[in-house]
C-alpha positions as CSV (number, residue, x, y, z in Angstrom):
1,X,-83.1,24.3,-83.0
2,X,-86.7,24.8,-82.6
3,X,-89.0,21.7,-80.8
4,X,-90.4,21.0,-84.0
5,X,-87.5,20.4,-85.7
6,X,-86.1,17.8,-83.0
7,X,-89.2,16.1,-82.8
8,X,-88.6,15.9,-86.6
9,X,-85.4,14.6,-86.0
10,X,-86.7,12.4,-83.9
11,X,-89.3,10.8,-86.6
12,X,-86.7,10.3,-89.1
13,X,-84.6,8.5,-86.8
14,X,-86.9,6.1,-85.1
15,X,-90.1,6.1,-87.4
16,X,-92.1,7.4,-84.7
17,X,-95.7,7.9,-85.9
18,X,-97.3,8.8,-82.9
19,X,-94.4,11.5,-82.7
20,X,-95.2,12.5,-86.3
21,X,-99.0,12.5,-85.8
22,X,-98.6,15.0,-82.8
23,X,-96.2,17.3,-85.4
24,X,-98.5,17.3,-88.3
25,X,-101.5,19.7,-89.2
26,X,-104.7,17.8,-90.0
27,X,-104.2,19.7,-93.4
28,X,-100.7,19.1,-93.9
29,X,-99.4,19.1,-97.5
30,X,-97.1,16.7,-99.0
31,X,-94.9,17.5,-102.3
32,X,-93.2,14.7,-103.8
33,X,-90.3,14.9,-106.1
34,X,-92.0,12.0,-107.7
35,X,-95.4,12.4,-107.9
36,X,-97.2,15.3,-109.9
37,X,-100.0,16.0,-107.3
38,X,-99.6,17.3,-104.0
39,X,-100.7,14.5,-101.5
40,X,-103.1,16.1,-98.6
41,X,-104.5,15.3,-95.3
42,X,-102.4,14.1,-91.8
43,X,-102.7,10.5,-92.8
44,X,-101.4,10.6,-96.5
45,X,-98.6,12.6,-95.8
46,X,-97.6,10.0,-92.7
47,X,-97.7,7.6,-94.9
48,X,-95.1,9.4,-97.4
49,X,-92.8,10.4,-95.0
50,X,-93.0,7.1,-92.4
51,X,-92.2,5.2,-95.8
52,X,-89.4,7.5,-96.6
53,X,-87.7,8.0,-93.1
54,X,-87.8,3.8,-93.8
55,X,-86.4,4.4,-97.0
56,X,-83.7,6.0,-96.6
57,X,-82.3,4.6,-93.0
58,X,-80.1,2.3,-94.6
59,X,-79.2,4.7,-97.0
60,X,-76.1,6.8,-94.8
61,X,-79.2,9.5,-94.7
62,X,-77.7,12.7,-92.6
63,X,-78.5,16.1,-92.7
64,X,-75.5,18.4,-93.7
65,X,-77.0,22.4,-93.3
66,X,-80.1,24.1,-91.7
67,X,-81.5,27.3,-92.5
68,X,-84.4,27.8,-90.2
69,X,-86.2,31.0,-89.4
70,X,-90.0,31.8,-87.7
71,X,-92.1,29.4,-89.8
72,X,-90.1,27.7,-91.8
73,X,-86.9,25.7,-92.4
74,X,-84.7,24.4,-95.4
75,X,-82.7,21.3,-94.4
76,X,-80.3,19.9,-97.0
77,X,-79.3,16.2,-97.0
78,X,-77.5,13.2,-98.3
79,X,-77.8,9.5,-99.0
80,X,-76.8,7.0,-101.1
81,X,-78.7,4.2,-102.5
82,X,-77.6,1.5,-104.3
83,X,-74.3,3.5,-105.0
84,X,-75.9,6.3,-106.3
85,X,-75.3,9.7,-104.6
86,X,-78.8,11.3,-103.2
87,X,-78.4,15.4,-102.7
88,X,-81.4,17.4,-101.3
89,X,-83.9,19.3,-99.0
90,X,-87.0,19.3,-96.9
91,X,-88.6,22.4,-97.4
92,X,-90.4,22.6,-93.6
93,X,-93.5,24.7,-93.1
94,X,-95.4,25.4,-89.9
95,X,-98.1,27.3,-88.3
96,X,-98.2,29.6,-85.2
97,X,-99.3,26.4,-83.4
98,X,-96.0,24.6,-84.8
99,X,-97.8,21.9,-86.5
100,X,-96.3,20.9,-90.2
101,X,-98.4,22.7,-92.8
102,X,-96.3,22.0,-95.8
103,X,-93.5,19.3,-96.5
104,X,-91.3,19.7,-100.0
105,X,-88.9,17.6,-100.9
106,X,-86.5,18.5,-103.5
107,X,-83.9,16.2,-105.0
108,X,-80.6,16.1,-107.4
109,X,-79.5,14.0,-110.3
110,X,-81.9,12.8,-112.2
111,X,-80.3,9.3,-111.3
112,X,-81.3,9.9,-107.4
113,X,-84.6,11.1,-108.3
114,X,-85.4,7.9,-110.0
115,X,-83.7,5.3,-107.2
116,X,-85.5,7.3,-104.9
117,X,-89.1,6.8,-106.7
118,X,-88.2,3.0,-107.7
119,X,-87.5,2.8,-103.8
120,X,-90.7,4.4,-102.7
121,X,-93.0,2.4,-104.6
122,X,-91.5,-0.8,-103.2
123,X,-92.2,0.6,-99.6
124,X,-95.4,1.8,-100.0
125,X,-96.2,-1.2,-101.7
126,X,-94.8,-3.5,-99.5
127,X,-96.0,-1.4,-96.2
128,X,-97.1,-4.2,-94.0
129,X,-100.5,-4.7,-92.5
130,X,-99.4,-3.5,-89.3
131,X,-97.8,-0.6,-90.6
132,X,-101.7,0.6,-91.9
133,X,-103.4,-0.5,-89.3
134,X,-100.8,1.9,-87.0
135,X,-101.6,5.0,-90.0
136,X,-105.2,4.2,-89.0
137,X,-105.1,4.6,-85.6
138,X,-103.2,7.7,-85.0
């Protein structure tokens, strides 16, 4: 496995934002399974994917395959929430530097994909003060 993807590991297990920071492009791109626009720039898609990693680690989250070649890597998981069954990916993207360009997430049933945007919405809505103020300073 590539450095980037155990520092990635790394962020989804602990929530490390100065971990993600240093792992993100300044440009990065986020796509949502739940939202229609992409969501750009460093400090959006920390916010997305700290809120997530939160998400989902009460959720039995674990990755189950990796296909990973120069620049990029698919990495299929699972989770359940609230009894229902979570199947997906993270579609990786990086640069020659080995900073995260682009982030995808893809997920399966319709049921997960709606638990997973009910959940969302409650983190990013109920992100604590310290948890902006920490966005705003990395």
């Amino acid at each position: 496995m590539n450095e980037l993807l155990t520092n990635w590991h790394k962020v989804v297990k602990h929530g490390d934002a100065k971990l993600l920071k240093s792992i993100l492009n300044k440009e990065a791109v986020f796509y949502s399974p739940i939202l229609f626009k992409p969501q750009k720039g460093r400090k959006l898609v920390m916010a997305y994917l700290l809120s997530a990693a939160k998400m989902f680690n009460d959720a039995n989250f674990h990755y189950v395959k990796e296909v990973v070649n120069q620049k990029e890597a698919v990495l299929e998981f699972n989770a359940e929430i609230d009894g229902i069954q979570i199947d997906g990916v993270d579609i990786i993207t990086w640069n020659e530097q080995g900073l995260i360009t682009e982030f995808k997430v893809m997920i399966r049933p319709l049921k997960a994909i709606e638990k997973v945007g009910e959940k969302m919405k409650s983190h990013l809505e109920d992100m604590t003060l310290w948890d902006k103020l920490k966005l705003k300073m990395t």
